[in-house]
C-alpha positions in Angstrom: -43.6 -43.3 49.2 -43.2 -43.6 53.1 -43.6 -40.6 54.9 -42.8 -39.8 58.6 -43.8 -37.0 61.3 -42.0 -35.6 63.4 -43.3 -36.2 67.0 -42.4 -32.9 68.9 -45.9 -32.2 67.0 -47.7 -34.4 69.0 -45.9 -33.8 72.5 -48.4 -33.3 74.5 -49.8 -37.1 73.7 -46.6 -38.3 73.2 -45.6 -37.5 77.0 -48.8 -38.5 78.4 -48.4 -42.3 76.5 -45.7 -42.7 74.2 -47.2 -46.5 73.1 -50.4 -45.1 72.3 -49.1 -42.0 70.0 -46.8 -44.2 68.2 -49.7 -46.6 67.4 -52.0 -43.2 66.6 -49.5 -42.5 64.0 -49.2 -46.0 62.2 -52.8 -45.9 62.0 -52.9 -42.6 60.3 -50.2 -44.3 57.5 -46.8 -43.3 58.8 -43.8 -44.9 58.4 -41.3 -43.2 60.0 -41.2 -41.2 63.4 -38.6 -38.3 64.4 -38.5 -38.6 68.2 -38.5 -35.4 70.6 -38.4 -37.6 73.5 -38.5 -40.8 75.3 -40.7 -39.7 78.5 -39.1 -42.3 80.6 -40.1 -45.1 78.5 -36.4 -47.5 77.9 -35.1 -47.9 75.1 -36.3 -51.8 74.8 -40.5 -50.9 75.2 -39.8 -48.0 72.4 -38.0 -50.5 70.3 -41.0 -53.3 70.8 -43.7 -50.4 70.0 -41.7 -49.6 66.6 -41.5 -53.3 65.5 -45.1 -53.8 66.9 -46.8 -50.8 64.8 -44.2 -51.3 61.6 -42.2 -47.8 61.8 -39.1 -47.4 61.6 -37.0 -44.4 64.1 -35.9 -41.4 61.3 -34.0 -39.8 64.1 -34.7 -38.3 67.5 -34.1 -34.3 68.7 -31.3 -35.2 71.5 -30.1 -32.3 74.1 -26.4 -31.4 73.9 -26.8 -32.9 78.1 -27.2 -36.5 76.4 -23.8 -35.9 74.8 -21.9 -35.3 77.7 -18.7 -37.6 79.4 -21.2 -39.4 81.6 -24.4 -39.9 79.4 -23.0 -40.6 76.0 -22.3 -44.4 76.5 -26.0 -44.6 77.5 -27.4 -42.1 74.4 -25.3 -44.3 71.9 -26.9 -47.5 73.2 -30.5 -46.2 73.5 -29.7 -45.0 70.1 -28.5 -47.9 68.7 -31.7 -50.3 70.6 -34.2 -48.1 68.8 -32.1 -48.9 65.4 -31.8 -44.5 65.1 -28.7 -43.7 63.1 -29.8 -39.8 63.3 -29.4 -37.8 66.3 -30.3 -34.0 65.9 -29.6 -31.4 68.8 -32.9 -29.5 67.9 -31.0 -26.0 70.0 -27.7 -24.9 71.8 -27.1 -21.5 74.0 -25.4 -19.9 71.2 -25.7 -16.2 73.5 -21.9 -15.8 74.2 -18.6 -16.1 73.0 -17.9 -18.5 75.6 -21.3 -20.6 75.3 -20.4 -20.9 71.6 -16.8 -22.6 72.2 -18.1 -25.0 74.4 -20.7 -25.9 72.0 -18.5 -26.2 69.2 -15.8 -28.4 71.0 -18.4 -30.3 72.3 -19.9 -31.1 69.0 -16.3 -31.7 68.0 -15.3 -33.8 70.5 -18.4 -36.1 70.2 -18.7 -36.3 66.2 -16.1 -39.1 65.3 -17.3 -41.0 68.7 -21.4 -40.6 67.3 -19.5 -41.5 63.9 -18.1 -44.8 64.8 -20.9 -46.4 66.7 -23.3 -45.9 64.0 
């Protein structure tokens, strides 16, 4: 059995060196890694740091800003670099009528486009 962690549990190391944490967690026997963040680190170092320490991305906790017009090009290809085929939006403004719609037609809007790249 492989297991994984989720690294939103390890934030506070993960911000201050994401390298390091990801080799912290292959040492400790995980496989797979659930990303709550890049910290500024591109999409090509995370990629060499999972091949390096042998785990594989499980899915990463994306913001609904990452899904917008102008940044979805970019979250699909970071996405796809990292070989992550599960993007989770780990919270939404949910507090209004109005905050709920948008939500919903966003989520709408970018499903089928999330869907066809992989």
């Amino acid at each position: 059995m492989k297991y994984g962690i989720q690294m939103y549990s390890l934030r506070d190391a993960t911000e201050k060196d994401l390298k390091a944490a990801l080799a912290a967690v292959a040492e400790m026997g995980y496989k797979h890694v659930e990303f709550a963040g890049f910290f500024g680190n591109s999409a090509e170092d995370v990629r060499s740091w999972l091949d390096e320490f042998g785990l594989r991305a499980s899915g990463t906790h994306t913001g609904a800003a990452a899904l917008t017009e102008e940044n979805l090009a970019d979250t699909i290809a970071y996405h796809k670099t990292i070989g992550c085929k599960d993007l989770i939006i780990p919270g939404m403004d949910w507090s209004t009528k109005e905050k709920l719609e948008e939500n919903i037609a966003l989520i709408n809007k970018v499903q089928p486009i999330l869907a066809e790249n992989g």
